[in-house]
PDB file of N, CA, C and O in Angstrom:
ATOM      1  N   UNK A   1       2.192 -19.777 -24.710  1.00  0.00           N
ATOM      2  CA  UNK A   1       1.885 -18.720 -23.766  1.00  0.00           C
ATOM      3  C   UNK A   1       0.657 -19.123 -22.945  1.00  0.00           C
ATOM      4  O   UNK A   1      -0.415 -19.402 -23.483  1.00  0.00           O
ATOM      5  N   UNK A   2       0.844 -19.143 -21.689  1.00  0.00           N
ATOM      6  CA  UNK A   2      -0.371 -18.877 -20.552  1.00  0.00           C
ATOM      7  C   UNK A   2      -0.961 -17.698 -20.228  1.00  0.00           C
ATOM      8  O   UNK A   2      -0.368 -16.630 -20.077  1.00  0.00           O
ATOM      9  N   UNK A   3      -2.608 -17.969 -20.076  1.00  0.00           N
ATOM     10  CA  UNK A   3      -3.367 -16.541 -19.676  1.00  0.00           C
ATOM     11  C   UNK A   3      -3.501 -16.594 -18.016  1.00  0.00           C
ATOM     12  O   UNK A   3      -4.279 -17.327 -17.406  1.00  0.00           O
ATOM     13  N   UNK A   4      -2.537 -15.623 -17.407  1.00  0.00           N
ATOM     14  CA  UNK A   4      -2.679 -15.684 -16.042  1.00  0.00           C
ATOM     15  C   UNK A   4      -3.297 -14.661 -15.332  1.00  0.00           C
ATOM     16  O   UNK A   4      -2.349 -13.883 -15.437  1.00  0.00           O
ATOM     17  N   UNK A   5      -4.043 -14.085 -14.752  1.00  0.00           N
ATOM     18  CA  UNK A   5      -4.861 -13.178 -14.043  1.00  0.00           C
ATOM     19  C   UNK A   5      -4.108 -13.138 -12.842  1.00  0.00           C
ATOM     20  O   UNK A   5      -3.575 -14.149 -12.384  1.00  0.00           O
ATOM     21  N   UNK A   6      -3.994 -11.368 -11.997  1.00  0.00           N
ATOM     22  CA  UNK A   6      -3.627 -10.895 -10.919  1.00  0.00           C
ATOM     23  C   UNK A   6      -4.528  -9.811 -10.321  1.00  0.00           C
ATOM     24  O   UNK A   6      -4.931  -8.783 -10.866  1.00  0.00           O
ATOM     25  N   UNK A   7      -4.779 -10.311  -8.949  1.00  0.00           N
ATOM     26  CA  UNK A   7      -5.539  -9.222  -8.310  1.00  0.00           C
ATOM     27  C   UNK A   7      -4.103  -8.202  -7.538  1.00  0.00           C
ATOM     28  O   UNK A   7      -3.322  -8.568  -6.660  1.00  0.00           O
ATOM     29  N   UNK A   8      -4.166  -6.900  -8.240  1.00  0.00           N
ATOM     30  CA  UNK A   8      -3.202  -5.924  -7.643  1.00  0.00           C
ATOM     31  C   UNK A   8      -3.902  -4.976  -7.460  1.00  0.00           C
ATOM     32  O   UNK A   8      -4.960  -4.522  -7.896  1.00  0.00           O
ATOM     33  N   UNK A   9      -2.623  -4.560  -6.232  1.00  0.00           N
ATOM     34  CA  UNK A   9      -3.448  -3.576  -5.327  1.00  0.00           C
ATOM     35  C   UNK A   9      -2.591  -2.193  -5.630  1.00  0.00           C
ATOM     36  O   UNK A   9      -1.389  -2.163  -5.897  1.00  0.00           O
ATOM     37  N   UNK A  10      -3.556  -0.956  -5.521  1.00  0.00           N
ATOM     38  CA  UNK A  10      -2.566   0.550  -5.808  1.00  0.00           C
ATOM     39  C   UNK A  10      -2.688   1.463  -7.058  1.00  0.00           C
ATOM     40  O   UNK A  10      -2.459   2.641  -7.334  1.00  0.00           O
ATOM     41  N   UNK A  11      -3.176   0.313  -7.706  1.00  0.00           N
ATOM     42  CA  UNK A  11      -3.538   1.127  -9.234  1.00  0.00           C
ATOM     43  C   UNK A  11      -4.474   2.187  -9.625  1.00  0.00           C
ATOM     44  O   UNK A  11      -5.562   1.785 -10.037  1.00  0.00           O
ATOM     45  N   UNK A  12      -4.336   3.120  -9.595  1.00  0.00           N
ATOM     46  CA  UNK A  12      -5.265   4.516  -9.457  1.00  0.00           C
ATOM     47  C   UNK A  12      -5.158   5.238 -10.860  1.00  0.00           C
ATOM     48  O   UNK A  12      -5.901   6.215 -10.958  1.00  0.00           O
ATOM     49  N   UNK A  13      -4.460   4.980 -11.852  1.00  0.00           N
ATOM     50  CA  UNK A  13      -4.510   5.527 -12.995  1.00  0.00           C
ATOM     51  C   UNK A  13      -3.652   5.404 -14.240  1.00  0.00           C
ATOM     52  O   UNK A  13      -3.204   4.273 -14.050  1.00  0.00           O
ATOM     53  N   UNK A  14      -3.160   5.780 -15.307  1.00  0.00           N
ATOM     54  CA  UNK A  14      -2.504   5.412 -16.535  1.00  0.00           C
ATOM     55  C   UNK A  14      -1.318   5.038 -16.071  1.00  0.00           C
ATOM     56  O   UNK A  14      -0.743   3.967 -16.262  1.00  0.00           O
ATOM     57  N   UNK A  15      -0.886   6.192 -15.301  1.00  0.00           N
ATOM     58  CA  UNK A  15       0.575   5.759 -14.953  1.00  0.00           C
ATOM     59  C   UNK A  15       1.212   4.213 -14.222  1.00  0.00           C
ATOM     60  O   UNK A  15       2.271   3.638 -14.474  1.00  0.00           O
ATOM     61  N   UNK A  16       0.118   3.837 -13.247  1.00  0.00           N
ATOM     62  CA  UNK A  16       0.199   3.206 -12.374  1.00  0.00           C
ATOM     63  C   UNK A  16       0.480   1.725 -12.935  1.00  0.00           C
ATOM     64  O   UNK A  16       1.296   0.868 -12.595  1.00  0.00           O
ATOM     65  N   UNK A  17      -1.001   1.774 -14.413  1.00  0.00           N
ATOM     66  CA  UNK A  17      -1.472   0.840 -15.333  1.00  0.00           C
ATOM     67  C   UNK A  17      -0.102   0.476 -15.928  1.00  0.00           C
ATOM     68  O   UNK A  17       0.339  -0.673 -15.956  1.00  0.00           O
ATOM     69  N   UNK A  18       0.788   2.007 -16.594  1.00  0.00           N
ATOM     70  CA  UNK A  18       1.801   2.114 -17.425  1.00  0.00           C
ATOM     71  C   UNK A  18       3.274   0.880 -16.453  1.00  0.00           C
ATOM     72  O   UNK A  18       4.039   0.027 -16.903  1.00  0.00           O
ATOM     73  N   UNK A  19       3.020   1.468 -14.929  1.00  0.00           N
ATOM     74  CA  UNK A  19       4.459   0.920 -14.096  1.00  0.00           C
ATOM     75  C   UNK A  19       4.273  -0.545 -14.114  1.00  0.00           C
ATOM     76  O   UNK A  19       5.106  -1.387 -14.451  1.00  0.00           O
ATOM     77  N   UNK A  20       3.041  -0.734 -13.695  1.00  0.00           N
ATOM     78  CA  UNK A  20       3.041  -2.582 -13.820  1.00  0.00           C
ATOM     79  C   UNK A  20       3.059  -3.109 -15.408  1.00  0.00           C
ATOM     80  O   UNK A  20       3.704  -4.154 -15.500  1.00  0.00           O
ATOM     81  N   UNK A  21       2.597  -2.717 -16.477  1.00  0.00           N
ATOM     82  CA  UNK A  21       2.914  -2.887 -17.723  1.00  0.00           C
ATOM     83  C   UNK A  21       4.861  -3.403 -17.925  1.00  0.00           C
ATOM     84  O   UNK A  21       5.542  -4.413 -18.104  1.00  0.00           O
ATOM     85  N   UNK A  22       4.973  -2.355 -17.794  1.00  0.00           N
ATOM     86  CA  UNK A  22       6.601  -2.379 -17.719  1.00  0.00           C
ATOM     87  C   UNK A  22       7.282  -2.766 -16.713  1.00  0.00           C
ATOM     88  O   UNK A  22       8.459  -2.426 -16.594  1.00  0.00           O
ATOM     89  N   UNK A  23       6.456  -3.799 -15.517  1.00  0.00           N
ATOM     90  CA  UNK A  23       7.433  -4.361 -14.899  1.00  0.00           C
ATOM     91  C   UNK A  23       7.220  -5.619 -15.471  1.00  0.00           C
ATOM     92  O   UNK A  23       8.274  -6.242 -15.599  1.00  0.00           O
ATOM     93  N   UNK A  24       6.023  -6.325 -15.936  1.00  0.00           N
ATOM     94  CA  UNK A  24       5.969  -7.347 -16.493  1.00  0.00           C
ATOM     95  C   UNK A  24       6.981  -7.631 -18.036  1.00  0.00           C
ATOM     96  O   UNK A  24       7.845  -8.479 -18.260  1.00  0.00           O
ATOM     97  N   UNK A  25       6.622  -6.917 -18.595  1.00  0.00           N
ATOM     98  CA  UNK A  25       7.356  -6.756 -19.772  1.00  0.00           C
ATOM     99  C   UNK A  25       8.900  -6.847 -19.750  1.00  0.00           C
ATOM    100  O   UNK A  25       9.472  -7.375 -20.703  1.00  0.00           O
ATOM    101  N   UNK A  26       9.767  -6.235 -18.447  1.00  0.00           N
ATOM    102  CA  UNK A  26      10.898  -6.283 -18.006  1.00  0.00           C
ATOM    103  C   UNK A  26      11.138  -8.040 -17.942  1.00  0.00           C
ATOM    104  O   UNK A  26      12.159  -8.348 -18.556  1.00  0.00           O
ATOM    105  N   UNK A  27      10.449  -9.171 -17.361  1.00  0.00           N
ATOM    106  CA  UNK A  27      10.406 -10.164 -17.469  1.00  0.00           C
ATOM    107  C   UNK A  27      10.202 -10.794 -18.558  1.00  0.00           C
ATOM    108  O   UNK A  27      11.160 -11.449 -18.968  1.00  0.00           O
ATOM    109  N   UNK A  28       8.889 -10.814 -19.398  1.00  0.00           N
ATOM    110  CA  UNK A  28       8.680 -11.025 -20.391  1.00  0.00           C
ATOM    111  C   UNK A  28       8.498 -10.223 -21.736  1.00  0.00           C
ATOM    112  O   UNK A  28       7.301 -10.408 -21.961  1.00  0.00           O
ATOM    113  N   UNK A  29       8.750  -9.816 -22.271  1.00  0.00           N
ATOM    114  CA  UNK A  29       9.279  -8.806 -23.318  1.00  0.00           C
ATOM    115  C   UNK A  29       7.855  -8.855 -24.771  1.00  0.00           C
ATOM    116  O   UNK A  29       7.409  -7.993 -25.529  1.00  0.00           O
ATOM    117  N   UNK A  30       7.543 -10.430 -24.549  1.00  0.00           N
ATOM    118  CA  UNK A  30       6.427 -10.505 -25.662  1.00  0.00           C
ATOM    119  C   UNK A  30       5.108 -10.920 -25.121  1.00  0.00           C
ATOM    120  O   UNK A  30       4.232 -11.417 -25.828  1.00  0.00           O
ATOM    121  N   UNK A  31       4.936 -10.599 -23.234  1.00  0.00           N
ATOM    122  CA  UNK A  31       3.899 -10.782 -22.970  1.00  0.00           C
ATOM    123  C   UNK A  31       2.543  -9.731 -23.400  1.00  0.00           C
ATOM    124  O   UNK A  31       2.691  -8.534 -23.649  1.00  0.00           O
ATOM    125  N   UNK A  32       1.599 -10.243 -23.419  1.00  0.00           N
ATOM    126  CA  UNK A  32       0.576  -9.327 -23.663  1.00  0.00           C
ATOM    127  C   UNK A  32      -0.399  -9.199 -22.165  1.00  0.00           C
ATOM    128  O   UNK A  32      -0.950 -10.030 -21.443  1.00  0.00           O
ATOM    129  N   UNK A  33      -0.226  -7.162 -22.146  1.00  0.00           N
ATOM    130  CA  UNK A  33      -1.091  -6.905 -20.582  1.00  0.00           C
ATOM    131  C   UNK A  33      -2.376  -6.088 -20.710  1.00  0.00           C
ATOM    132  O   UNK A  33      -2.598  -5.090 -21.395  1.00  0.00           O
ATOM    133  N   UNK A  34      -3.036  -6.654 -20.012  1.00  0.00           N
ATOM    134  CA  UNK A  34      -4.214  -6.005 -19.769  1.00  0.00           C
ATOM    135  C   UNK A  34      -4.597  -5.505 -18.608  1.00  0.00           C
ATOM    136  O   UNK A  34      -4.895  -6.539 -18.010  1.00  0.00           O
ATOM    137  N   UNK A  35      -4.821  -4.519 -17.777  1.00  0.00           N
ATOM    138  CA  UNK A  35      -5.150  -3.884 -16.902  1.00  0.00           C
ATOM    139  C   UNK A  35      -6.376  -3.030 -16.807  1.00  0.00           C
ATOM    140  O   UNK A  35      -6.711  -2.035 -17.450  1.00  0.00           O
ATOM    141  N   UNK A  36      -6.992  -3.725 -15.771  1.00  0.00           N
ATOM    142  CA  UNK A  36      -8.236  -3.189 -15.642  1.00  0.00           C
ATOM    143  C   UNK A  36      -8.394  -2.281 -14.390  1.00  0.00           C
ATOM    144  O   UNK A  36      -8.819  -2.826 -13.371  1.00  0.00           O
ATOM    145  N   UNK A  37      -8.157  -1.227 -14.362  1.00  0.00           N
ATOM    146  CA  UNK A  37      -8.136  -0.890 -12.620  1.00  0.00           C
ATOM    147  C   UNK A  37      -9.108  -0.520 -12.055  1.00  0.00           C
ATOM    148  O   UNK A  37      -9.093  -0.187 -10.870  1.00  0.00           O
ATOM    149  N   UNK A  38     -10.287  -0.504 -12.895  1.00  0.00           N
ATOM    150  CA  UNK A  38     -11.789  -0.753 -12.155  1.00  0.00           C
ATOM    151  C   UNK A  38     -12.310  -1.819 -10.782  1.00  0.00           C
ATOM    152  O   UNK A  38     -12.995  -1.899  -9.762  1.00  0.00           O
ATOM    153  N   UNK A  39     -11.330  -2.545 -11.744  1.00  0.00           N
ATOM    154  CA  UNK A  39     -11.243  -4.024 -10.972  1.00  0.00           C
ATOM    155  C   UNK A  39     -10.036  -4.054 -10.013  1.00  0.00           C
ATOM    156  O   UNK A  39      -9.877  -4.602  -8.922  1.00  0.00           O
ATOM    157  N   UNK A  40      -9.301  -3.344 -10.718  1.00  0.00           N
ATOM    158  CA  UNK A  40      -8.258  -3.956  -9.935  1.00  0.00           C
ATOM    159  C   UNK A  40      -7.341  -5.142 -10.042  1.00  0.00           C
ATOM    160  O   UNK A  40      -6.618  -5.518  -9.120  1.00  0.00           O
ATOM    161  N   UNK A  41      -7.429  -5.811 -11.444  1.00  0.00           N
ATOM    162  CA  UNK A  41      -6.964  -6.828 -11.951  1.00  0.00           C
ATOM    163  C   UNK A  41      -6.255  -6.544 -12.975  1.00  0.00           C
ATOM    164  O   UNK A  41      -6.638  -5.644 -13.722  1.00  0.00           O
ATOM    165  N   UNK A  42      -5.105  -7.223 -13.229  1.00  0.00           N
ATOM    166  CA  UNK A  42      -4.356  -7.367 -14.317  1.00  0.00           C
ATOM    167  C   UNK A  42      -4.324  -8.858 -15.101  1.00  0.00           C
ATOM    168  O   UNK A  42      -4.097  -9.902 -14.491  1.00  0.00           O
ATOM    169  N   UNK A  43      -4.607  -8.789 -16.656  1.00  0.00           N
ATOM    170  CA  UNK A  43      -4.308 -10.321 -17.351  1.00  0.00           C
ATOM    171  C   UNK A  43      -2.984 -10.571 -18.048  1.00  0.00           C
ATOM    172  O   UNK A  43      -3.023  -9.580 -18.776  1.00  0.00           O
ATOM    173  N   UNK A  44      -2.374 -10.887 -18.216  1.00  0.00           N
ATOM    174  CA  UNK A  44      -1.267 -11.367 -18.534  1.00  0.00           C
ATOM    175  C   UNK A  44      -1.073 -12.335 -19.198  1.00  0.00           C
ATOM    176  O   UNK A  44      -0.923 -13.353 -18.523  1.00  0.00           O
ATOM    177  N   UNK A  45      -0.971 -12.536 -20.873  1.00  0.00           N
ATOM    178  CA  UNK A  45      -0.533 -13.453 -21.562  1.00  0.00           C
ATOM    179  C   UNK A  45       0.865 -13.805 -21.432  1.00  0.00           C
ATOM    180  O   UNK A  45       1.585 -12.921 -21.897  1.00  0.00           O
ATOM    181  N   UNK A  46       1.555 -14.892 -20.912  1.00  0.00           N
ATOM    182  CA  UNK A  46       2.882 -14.851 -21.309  1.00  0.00           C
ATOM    183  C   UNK A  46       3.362 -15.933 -20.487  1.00  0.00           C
ATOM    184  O   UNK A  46       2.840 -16.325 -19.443  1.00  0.00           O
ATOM    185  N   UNK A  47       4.930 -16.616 -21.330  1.00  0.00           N
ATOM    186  CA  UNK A  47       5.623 -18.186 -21.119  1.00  0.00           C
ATOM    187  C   UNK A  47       5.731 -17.990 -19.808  1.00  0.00           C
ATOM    188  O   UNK A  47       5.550 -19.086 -19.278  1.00  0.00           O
ATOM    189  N   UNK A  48       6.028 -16.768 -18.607  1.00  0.00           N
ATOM    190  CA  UNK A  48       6.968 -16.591 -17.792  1.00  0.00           C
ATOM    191  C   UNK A  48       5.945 -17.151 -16.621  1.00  0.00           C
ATOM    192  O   UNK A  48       4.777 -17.429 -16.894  1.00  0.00           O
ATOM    193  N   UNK A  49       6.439 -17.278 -15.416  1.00  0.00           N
ATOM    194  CA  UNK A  49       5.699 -17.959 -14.529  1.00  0.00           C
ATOM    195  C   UNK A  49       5.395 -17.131 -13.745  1.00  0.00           C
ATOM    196  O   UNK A  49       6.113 -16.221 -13.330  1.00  0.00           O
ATOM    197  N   UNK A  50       3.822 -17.464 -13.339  1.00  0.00           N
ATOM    198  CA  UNK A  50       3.065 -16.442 -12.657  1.00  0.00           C
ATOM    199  C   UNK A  50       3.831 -16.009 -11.325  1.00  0.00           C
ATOM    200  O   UNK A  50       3.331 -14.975 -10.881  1.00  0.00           O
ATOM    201  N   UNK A  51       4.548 -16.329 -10.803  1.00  0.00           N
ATOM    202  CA  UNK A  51       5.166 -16.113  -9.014  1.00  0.00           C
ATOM    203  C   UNK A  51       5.982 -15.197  -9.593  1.00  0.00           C
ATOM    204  O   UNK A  51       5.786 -14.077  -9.121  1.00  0.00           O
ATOM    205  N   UNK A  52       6.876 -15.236 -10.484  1.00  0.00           N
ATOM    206  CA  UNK A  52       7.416 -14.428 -11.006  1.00  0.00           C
ATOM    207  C   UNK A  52       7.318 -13.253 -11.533  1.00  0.00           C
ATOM    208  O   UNK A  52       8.078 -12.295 -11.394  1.00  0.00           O
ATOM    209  N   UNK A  53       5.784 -13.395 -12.513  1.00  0.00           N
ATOM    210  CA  UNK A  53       5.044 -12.217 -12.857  1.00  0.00           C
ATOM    211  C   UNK A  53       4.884 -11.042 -11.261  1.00  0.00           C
ATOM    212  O   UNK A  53       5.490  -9.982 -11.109  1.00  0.00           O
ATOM    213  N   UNK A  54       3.883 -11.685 -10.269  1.00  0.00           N
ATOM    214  CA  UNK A  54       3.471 -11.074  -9.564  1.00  0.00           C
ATOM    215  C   UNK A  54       4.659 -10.710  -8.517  1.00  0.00           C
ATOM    216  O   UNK A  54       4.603  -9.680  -7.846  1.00  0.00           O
ATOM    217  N   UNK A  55       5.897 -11.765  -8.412  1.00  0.00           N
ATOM    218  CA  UNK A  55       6.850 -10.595  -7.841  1.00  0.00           C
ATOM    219  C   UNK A  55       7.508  -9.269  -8.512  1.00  0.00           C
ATOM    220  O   UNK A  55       8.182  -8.431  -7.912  1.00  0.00           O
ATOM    221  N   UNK A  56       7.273  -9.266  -9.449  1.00  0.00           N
ATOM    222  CA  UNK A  56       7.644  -8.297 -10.832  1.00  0.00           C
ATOM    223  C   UNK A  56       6.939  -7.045 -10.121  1.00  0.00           C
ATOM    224  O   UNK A  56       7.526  -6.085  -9.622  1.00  0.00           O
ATOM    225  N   UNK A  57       5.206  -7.314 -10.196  1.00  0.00           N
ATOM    226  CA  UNK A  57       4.368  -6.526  -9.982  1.00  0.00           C
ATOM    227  C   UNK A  57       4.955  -5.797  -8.405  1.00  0.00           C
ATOM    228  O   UNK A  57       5.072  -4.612  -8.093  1.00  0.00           O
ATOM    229  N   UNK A  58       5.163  -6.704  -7.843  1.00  0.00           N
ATOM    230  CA  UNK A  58       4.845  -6.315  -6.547  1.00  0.00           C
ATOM    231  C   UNK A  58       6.111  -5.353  -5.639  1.00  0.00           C
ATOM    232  O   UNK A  58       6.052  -4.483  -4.770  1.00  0.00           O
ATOM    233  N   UNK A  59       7.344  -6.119  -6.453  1.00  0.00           N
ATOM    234  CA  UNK A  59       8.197  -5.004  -6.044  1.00  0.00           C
ATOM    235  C   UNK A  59       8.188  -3.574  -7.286  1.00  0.00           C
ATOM    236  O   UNK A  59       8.916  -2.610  -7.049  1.00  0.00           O
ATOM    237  N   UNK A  60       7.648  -3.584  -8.067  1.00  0.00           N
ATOM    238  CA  UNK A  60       7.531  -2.186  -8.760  1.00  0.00           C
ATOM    239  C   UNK A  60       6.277  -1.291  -7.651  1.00  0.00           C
ATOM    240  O   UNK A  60       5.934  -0.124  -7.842  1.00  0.00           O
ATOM    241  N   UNK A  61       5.819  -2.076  -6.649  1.00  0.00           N
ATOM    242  CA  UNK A  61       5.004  -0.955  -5.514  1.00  0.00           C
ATOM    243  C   UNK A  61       3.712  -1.100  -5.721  1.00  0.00           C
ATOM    244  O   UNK A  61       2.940  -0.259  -5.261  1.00  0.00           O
ATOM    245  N   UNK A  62       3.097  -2.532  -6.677  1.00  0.00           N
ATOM    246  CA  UNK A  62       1.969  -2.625  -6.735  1.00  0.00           C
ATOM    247  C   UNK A  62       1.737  -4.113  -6.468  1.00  0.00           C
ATOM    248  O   UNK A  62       2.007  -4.980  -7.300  1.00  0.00           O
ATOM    249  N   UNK A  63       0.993  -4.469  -4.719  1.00  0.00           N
ATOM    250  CA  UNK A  63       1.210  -5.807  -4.174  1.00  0.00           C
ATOM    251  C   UNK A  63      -0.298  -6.173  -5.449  1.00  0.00           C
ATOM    252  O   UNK A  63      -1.295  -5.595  -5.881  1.00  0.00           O
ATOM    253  N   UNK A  64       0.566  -7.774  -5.626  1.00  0.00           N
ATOM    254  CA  UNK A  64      -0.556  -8.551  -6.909  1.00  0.00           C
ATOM    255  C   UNK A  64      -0.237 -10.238  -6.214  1.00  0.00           C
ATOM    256  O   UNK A  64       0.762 -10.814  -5.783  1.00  0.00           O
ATOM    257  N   UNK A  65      -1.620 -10.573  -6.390  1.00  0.00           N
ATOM    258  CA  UNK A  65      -1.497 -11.937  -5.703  1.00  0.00           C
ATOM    259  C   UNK A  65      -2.160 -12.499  -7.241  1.00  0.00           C
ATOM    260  O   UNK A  65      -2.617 -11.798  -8.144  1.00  0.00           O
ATOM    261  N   UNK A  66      -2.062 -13.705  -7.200  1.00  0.00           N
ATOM    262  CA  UNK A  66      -2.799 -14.783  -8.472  1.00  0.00           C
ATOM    263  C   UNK A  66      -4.245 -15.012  -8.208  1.00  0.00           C
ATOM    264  O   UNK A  66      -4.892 -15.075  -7.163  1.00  0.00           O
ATOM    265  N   UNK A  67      -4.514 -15.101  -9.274  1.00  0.00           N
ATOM    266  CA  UNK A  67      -5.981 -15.512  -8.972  1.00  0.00           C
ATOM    267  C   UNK A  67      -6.063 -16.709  -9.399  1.00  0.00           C
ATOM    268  O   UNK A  67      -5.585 -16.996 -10.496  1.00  0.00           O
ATOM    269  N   UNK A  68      -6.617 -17.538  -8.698  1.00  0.00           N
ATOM    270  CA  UNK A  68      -6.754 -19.280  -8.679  1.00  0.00           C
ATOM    271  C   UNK A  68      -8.147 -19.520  -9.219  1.00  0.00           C
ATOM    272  O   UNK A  68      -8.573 -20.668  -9.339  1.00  0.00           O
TER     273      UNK A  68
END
């Protein structure tokens, strides 16, 4: 498993935290998420590949770019 970081945009509260949770998870099933929406960042343990992750994110309505 890779630790990949995303700056996403839209996240305003549990629920929001909850929709990108479960769009990642829809991909990867045994990734582990962390969401910070202070920041505005999400971490993401998991095999699946980050372009993938963040299109996950991004069509569930929360745009997420990688952080390099």
């Amino acid at each position: 498993m890779t630790m990949h970081e995303f700056r996403v945009e839209g996240m305003s509260c549990g629920h929001c935290a909850g929709r990108v949770t479960q769009s990642v998870k829809a991909i990867d099933r045994q990734a582990r998420v962390d969401v910070d929406l202070g920041n505005g960042k999400v971490r993401v343990e998991s095999s699946a590949d980050a372009e993938i992750l963040a299109s996950a994110m991004t069509e569930a309505g929360y745009p997420a770019g990688i952080c390099r």
